[in-house]
Every structure is written in structure tokens, then in C-alpha cells.
C-alpha positions as CSV (number, residue, x, y, z in Angstrom):
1,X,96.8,132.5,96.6
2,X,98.7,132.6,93.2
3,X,98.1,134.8,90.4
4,X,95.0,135.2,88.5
5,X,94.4,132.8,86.0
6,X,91.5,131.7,84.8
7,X,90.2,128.2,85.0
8,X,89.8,127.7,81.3
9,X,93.8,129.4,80.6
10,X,94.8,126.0,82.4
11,X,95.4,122.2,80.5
12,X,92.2,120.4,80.5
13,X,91.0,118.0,83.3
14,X,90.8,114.6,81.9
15,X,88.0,113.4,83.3
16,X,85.9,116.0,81.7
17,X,85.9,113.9,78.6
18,X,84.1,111.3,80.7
19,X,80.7,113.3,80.8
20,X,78.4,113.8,77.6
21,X,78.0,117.0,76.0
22,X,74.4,116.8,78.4
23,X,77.4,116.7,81.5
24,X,79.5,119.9,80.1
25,X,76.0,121.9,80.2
26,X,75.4,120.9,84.1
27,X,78.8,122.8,84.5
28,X,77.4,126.1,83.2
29,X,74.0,125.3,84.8
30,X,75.4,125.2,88.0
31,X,77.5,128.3,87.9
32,X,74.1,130.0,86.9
33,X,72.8,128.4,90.4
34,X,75.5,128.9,92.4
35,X,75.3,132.6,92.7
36,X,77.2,133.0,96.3
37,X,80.4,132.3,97.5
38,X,81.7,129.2,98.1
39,X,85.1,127.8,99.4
40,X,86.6,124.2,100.1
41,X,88.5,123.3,102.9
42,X,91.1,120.1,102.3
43,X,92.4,118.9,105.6
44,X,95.9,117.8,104.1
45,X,97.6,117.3,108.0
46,X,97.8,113.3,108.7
47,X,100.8,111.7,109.0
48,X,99.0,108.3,107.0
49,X,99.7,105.8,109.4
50,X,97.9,103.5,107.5
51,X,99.3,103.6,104.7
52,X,102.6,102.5,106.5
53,X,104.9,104.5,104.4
54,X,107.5,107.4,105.4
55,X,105.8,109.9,103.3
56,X,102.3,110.7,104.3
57,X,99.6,109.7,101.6
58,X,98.8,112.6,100.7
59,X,102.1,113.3,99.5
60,X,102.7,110.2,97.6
61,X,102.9,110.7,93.7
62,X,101.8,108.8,90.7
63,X,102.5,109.8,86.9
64,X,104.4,112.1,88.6
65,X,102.2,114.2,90.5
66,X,101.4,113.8,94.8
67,X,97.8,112.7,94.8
68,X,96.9,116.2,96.5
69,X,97.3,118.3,93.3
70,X,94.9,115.6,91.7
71,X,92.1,116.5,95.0
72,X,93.1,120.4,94.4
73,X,92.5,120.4,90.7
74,X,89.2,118.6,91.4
75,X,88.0,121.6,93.0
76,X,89.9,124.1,91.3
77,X,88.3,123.4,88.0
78,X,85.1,124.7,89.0
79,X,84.0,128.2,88.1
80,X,82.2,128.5,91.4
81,X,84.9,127.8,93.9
82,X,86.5,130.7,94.5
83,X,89.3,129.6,97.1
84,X,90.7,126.5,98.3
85,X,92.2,126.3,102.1
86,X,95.1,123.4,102.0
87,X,95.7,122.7,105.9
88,X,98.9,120.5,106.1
89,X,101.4,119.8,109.6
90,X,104.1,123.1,109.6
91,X,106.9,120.2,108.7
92,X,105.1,120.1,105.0
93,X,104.2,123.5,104.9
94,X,107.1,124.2,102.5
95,X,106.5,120.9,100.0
96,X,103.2,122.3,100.1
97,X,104.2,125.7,98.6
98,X,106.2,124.2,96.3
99,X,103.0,121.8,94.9
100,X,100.6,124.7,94.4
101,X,104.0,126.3,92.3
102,X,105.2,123.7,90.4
103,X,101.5,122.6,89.1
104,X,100.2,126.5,88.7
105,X,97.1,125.6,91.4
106,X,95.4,129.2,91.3
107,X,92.9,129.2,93.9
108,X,95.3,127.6,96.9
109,X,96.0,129.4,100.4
110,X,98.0,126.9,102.6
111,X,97.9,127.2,106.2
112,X,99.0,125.2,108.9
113,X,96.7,122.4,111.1
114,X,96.5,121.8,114.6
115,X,97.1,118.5,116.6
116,X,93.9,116.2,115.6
117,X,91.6,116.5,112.7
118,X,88.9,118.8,113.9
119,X,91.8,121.6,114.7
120,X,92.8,121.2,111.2
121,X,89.4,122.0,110.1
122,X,88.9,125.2,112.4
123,X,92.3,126.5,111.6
124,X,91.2,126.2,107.9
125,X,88.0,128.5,108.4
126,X,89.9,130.7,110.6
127,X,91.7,131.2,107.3
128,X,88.3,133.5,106.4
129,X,88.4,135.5,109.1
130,X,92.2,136.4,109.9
131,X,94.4,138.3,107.6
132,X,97.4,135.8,107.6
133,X,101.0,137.7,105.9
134,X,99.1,140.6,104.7
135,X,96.1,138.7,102.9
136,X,92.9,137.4,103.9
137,X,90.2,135.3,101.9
138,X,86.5,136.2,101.6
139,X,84.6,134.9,103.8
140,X,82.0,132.2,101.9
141,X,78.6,131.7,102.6
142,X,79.1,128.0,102.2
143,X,82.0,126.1,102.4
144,X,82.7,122.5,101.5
145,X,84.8,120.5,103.7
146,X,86.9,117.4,101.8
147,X,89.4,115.1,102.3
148,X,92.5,115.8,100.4
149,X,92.9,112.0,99.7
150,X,89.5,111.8,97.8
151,X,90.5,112.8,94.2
152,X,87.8,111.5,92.1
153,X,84.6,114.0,93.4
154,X,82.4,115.0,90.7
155,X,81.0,118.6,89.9
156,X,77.2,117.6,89.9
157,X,77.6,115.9,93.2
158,X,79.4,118.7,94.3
159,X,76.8,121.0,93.2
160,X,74.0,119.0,95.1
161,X,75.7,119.2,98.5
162,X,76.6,123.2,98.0
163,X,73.0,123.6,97.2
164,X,71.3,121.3,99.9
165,X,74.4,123.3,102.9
166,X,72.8,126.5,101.8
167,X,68.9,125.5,101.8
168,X,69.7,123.5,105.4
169,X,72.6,124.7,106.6
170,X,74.7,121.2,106.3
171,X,74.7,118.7,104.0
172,X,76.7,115.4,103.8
173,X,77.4,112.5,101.2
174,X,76.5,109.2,102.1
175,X,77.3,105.7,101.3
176,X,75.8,102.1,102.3
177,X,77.5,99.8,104.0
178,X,79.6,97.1,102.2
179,X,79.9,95.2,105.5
180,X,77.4,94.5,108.4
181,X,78.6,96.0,111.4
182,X,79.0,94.3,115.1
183,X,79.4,94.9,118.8
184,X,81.7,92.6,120.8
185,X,82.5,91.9,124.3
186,X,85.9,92.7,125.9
187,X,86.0,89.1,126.1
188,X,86.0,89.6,122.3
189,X,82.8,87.9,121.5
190,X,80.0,89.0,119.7
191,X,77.5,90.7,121.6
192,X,75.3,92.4,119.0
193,X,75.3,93.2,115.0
194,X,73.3,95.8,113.7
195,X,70.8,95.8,111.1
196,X,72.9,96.9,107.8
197,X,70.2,98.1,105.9
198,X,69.1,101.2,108.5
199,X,72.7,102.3,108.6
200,X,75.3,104.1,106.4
201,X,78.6,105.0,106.1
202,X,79.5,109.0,106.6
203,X,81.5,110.2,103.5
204,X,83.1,113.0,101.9
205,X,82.6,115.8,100.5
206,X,80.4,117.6,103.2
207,X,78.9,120.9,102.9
208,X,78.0,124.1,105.5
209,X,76.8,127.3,105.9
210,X,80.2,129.1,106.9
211,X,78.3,130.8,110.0
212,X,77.3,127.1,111.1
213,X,79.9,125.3,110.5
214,X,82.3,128.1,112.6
215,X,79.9,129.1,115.3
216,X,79.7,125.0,116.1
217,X,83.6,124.8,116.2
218,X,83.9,127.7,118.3
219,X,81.4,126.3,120.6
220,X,82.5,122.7,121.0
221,X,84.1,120.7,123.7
222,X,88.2,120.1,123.9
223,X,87.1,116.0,124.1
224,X,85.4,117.3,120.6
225,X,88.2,118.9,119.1
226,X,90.8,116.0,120.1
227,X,88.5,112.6,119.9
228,X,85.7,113.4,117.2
229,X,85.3,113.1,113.9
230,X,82.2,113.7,112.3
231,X,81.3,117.7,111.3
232,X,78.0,116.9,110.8
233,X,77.6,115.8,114.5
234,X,79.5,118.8,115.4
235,X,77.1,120.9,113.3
236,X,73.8,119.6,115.0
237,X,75.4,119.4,118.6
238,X,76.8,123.3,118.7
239,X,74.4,124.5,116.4
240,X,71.4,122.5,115.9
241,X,71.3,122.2,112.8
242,X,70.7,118.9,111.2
243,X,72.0,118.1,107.9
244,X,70.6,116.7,104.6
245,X,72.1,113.2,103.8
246,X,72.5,112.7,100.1
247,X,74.0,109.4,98.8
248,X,76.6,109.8,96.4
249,X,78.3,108.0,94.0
250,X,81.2,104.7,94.1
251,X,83.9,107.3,93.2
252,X,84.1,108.9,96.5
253,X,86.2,106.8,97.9
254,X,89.2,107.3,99.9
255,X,93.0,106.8,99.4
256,X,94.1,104.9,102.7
257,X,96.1,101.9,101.3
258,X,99.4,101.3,99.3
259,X,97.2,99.5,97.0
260,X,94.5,102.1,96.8
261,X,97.4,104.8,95.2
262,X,97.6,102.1,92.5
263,X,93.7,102.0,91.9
264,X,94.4,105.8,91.9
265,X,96.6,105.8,89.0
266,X,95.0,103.2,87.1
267,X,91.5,105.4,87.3
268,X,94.0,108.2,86.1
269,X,95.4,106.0,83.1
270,X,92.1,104.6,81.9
271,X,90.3,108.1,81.5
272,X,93.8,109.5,79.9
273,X,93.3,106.8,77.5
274,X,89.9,107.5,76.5
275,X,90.8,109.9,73.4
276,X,93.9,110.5,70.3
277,X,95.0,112.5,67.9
278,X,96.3,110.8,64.7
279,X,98.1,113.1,62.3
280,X,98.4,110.4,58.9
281,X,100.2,112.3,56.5
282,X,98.9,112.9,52.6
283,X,100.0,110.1,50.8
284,X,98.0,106.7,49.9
285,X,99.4,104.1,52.1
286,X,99.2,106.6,55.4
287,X,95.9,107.5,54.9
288,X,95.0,104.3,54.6
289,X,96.5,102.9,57.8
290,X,95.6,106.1,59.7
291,X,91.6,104.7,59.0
292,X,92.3,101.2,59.7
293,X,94.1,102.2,62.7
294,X,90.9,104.7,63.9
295,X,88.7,101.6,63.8
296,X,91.1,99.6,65.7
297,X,91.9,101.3,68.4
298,X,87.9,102.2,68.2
299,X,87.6,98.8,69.8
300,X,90.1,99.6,72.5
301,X,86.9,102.1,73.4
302,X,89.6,104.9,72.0
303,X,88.1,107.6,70.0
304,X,90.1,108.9,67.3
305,X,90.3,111.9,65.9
306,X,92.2,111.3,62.6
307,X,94.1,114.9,60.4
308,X,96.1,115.1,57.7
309,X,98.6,117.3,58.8
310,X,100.4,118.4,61.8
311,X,98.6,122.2,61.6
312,X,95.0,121.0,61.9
313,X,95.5,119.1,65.4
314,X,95.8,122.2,67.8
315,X,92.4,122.4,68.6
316,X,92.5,119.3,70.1
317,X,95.5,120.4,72.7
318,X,92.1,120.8,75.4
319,X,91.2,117.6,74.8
320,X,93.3,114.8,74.3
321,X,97.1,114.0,75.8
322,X,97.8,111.2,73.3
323,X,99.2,112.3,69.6
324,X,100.5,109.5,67.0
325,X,102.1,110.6,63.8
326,X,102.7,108.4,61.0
327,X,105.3,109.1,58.8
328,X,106.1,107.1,55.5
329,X,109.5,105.1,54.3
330,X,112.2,106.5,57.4
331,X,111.2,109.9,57.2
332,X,113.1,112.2,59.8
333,X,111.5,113.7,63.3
334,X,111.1,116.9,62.3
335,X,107.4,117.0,62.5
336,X,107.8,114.7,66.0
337,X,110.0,117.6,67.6
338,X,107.7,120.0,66.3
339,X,104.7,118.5,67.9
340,X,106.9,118.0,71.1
341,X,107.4,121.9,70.8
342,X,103.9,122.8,71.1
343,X,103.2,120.8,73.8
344,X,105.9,122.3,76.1
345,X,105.0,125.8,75.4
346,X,101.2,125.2,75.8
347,X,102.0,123.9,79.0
348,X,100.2,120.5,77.7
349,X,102.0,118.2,79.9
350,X,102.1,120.2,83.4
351,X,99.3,118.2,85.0
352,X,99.3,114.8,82.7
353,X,102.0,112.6,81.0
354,X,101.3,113.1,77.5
355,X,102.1,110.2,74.8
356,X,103.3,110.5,71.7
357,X,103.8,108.1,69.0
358,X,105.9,108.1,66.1
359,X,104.5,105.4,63.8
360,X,107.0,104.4,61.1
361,X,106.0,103.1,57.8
362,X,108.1,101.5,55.5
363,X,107.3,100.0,51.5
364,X,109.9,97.5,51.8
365,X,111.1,95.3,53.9
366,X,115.2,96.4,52.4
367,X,114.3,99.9,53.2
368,X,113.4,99.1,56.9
369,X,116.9,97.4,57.3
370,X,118.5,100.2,56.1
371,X,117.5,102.7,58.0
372,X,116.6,101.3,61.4
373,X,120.4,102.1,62.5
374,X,120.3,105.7,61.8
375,X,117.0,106.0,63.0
376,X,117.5,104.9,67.1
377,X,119.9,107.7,68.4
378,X,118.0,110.2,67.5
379,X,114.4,109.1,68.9
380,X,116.7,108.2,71.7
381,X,117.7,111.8,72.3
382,X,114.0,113.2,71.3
383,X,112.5,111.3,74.1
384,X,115.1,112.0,76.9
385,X,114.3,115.5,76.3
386,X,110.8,114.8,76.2
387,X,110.2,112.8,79.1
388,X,111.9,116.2,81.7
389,X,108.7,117.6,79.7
390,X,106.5,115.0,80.9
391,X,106.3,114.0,77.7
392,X,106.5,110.2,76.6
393,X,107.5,109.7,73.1
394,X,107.6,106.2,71.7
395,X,108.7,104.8,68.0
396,X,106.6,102.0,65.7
397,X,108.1,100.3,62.5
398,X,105.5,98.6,60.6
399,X,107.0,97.3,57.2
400,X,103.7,98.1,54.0
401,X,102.9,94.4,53.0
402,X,100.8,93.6,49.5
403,X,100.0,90.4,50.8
404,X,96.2,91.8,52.6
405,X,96.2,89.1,55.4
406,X,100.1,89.9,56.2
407,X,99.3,93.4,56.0
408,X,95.8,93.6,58.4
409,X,97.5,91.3,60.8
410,X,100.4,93.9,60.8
411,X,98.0,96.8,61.4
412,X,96.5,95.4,64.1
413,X,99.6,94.3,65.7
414,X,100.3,98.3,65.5
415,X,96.4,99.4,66.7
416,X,97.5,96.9,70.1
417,X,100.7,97.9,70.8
418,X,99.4,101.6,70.3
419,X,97.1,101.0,72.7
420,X,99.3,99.4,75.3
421,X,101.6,102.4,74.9
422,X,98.6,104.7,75.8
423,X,96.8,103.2,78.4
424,X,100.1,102.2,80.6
425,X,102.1,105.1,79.7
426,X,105.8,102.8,81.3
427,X,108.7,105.6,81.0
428,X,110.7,102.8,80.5
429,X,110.0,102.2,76.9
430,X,110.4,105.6,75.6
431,X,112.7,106.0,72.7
432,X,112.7,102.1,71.6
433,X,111.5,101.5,68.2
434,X,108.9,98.8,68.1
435,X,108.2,96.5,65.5
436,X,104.7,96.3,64.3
């Protein structure tokens, strides 16, 4: 594993801003519960087939990440996991070395799988019990097996499946089934269908006592370890124990398609976009469009977080990766590159693009002509340096009208394209000036 680091030293997940203030309390409440050791194990070795690409799935990036950091950071987020085994094929044993480096993943021991799925598994818990180039992980008393392509797992579900493993030895999420399920002849005609509503669909994440989960793996059949693929089964076959089934929620699904990495990233997008920091300056005119801006984007289901300068935002750098700055008749990107500054050396943008917007204001229409040339090189330059950061830095003109209906339609011309910017986050438009 890496250094020590704790979980809160590290930019923060943005799907925590999903949950309540109640939700942020479960997170304490079950660290107070879970008072033993517990583990994950991510089986990380398929070659994807499915997905009918040369890189396996979970290997395939969007916003600039492979979808496995997203499953790792999942986990690796909670105060009560203590390690996280990442079993991947030898041939991606080195990509995965360099993932848990470039993205600081703290609690990550890679190992290497075996031919099938079930191997992969066992050579992950063997990971407890043999001391592999000098270091060995702690054995758990219950360990969570998940699949590497399921990113979107919450903590209280989580939590629930630790807790029911350790009362009953196994637990597993469950799901109903979408589609009613038949038998056919090898003539390939129906022969049967079962009744949907007594039947459901074995998902991920799935929880065991350590001893259980092992002792059934070193007990079980070669036809077990090549052909089968339920843990549960294996768990109640070698070891009789039989496992609680708790249904979880719509967000455990799994990556499998092309199309599904893009339902991936849009899931990512919309929670990115859920929050913004809007620095409006001291003087009349910015104020004022920094408010009617707030309640704009307010109906874009944005919340806003509005400051007058640039020195009062930082303690939002845990909860928000979208910043715009207005600035007033052509002033120059100082405060923009100071901003961008921060955010590199905080580390802001290791996990997440982060947008900023530099919102333009000009009084006159003659002023905006005459400095729209000197002001496009350097934005230009600002952003390419930005964007190696992960940083995506955009430019708005919006020209002051006294005319009220030229001047609303003109701010909310601004609140939509702002909103645009945030929710699709395009590398391609960073460093154009926009006009509002």
C-alpha cells in the first residue's frame, strides 16, 4: 500500500454532496459501529469481452480517469476500510501501479488473478495471509467482495452488508428482476418461464466473514473454481453458511457496455455540477449580477455560494470543483491565475476536472470592442496551462445594459451558458471568450 494519508488530507468525493447533513452523520455513525476490521476485495482481472473494446473496461477512462480509480475511491473514502486488494491479469499489473500512483489511492495492495473469476477472488484473500515482497495486510474479520466496474456503491449500503456478513457470516445485495426469465428447448423453443416475482437478480457488493469466505474457497471443487460464479453459493456449499439477502439500491449497477461508460460519466458530470463558487467583486454592477446570477443558476438545481473576494472562497476547496469570477470593464487575469494556483497546489483537481469561469463585464458596448483583442491570447495561454492541471478555464463577455429587459435577458443568457459550461465540462471550449 502507499503512504499514510489520511482519508480527509485527500480532495473531496463528489458525491458526498449528494447526501443531507442527516447522510454525513451516518458516516460517523457507522465508524462508531464498525469496530473490526474490514477489507474489500475488487476483482479487476477480465479482459471485457463485452464491451468489445481493446482495452478492458475497467481500464477505460472518462474525465480523464479509468473507471477503476472511481470504484477504488468508493471504498477508499471510508474510515472503516482499512485495505483494498486490486486483483488484475500480470499483463496490467504495471498500469495498475501506475493508477493507485498517479491518483494518490492510499489503501491499495495490487496482486495478480488467476485464470477465471473465482481464482481472482482466492488469490485476493490469499493477499491476508501471505507476506507478498516483504509486506502483508491484516487479516479482516470481514471482508467485502466488489466488482471493480461498480462505481456508484454507497456507504450506508455498504455498512448494512458489513454489518449483516458479521452477524451471519455472508451477506449479499439483491436486485429484482427487470425481465421475466425463460427456459428453452435445444430446439430453441420455449419450454418454461419462471415466475418473476419469486426470483432476483444476485448483485454486488457482497459481504463475509474472512474465515468463511476462505475456508469455502479452499474447500471447493476445480469445476467450482473454473465454471462458477456466485460466492454466496460457494459460501453455503463449503461452509454452510447461508447468507442474508438485502436489496439495494438502482445505483449498483454494473459497467458492461460502451454505452454504460457514458451513463458513467454523465452520473459523474451531473453530481460535479450540483454546487459553485462565485467570487463577484466589490463594486455595484458585480454584485448585482453575482445575485441575479445565484438565482439563476438556482434553477439549474446549482447551489451557489456567492463571496466578495477571491480570499474568502477557500473553505469551499472540499466542496465544490466549479469557481466563476466576475471581473468588471476588461480587467486582467491576475486573480484567475491566482485561483488556478491554489487549485494545483491543493491538489484540487487530482481526482475531478475542475471548471473555472472568468465572467467578463463590460459598461459599454465601445469598451468591449476595445479590448476583446488583447484579451484572447492570454486566456488562451491560461487555459492550456490549466487544462495539464485538469483544470478547465473558460471566458464570458457580457456587455452592462441600462435598458432592464436587454440587461435580464443578457444575464440569463450568462446563468445558461454558465451552466452548460459546468455540467458538460467539453475541453474543447477552453480559452474561447463567450459572448453573453
Amino acid at each position: 500500500m502507499q503512504g499514510d494519508r489520511s482519508a480527509s488530507d485527500r480532495p473531496c468525493d463528489p458525491r458526498c454532496l449528494l447526501k443531507s447533513s442527516a447522510g454525513l452523520n451516518e458516516g460517523k455513525t457507522g465508524h462508531r459501529a464498525v469496530d473490526f476490521p474490514v477489507a474489500v476485495v475488487l476483482p479487476a482481472a477480465g479482459s471485457g469481452e463485452r464491451m468489445g473494446l481493446a482495452t478492458p473496461k475497467q481500464f477505460c477512462t472518462f474525465l480523464n480517469r479509468p473507471l477503476i480509480s472511481y470504484t477504488i475511491e468508493t471504498f477508499e473514502r471510508i474510515p472503516w476500510i482499512e485495505a483494498i486488494v486490486v486483483v488484475v491479469a500480470k499483463e496490467s499489473h504495471d498500469l495498475m501501479l501506475h493508477i493507485v500512483h498517479k491518483f494518490h489511492h492510499t489503501k491499495v495492495k495490487v496482486v495478480e488473478g488467476g485464470t477465471s473469476r473465482h481464482r481472482s477472488i482466492f488469490n485476493g484473500l490469499q493477499a491476508f495471509n501471505e507476506s507478498t515482497e516483504g509486506s502483508s495486510l491484516p487479516r479482516p474479520k470481514v471482508v467485502i467482495v466488489h466488482d471493480a466496474v461498480r462505481p456508484f456503491v454507497e456507504e450506508d449500503f455498504l455498512l448494512k452488508i458489513t454489518l449483516a456478513a458479521k452477524e451471519q457470516g455472508a451477506a449479499g445485495a439483491i436486485r429484482p428482476l427487470v425481465s421475466t426469465v425463460i427456459a428453452t428447448t435445444s430446439e430453441s423453443y420455449l419450454d418454461h418461464s419462471l415466475e418473476r416475482a419469486k426470483y432476483r437478480a444476485s448483485e454486488m457488493p457482497q459481504g463475509f466473514l474472512y474465515d468463511v469466505i476462505h475456508q469455502a474457497y479452499q474447500r471447493c471443487s476445480e469445476f467450482d473454481f473454473e465454471f462458477g460464479t456466485e460466492c454466496l453459493h460457494l459460501a453455503l456449499q463449503y461452509s454452510g453458511t447461508n447468507a442474508k439477502l438485502i436489496e439495494g439500491p438502482p445505483t449498483l449497477w454494473k459497467v458492461t457496455y460502451k454505452r454504460d461508460l457514458a451513463a458513467a460519466e454523465s452520473v459523474i458530470k451531473e453530481t460535479l455540477s450540483l454546487s459553485a463558487c462565485l467570487i463577484s467583486g466589490t463594486i455595484a454592477e458585480t454584485v448585482e449580477l453575482a445575485r441575479t446570477v445565484q438565482k439563476n443558476l438556482a434553477a439549474h438545481n446549482m447551489t451557489v455560494d456567492v463571496f466578495s473576494c477571491a480570499k474568502e472562497y477557500k473553505e469551499l476547496l472540499s466542496k465544490t470543483r466549479n469557481f466563476i469570477q466576475i471581473s468588471a470593464d476588461g480587467e486582467r487575469l491576475s486573480e484567475i491565475a491566482e485561483l488556478i494556483k491554489v487549485l494545483e497546489e491543493t491538489s484540487h483537481a487530482l481526482l475531478y476536472p475542475v471548471v473555472v469561469i472568468w465572467v467578463n463585464l463590460y459598461m459599454s458596448e465601445e469598451q468591449s470592442h476595445r479590448q476583446k483583442a488583447d484579451e484572447l491570447t492570454p486566456i488562451m495561454d491560461l487555459s492550456m496551462k490549466a487544462k495539464q492541471r485538469n483544470i478547465l478555464l473558460y471566458g464570458i463577455r457580457i456587455i452592462h445594459s441600462k435598458v432592464p429587459e436587454l440587461w435580464e435577458k443578457s444575464a440569463e443568457r450568462l446563468s445558461e451558458i454558465t451552466a452548460a459550461l459546468i455540467r458538460d465540462r467539453n475541453p474543447a471550449f477552453t480559452g474561447q471568450l463567450l459572448q453573453a
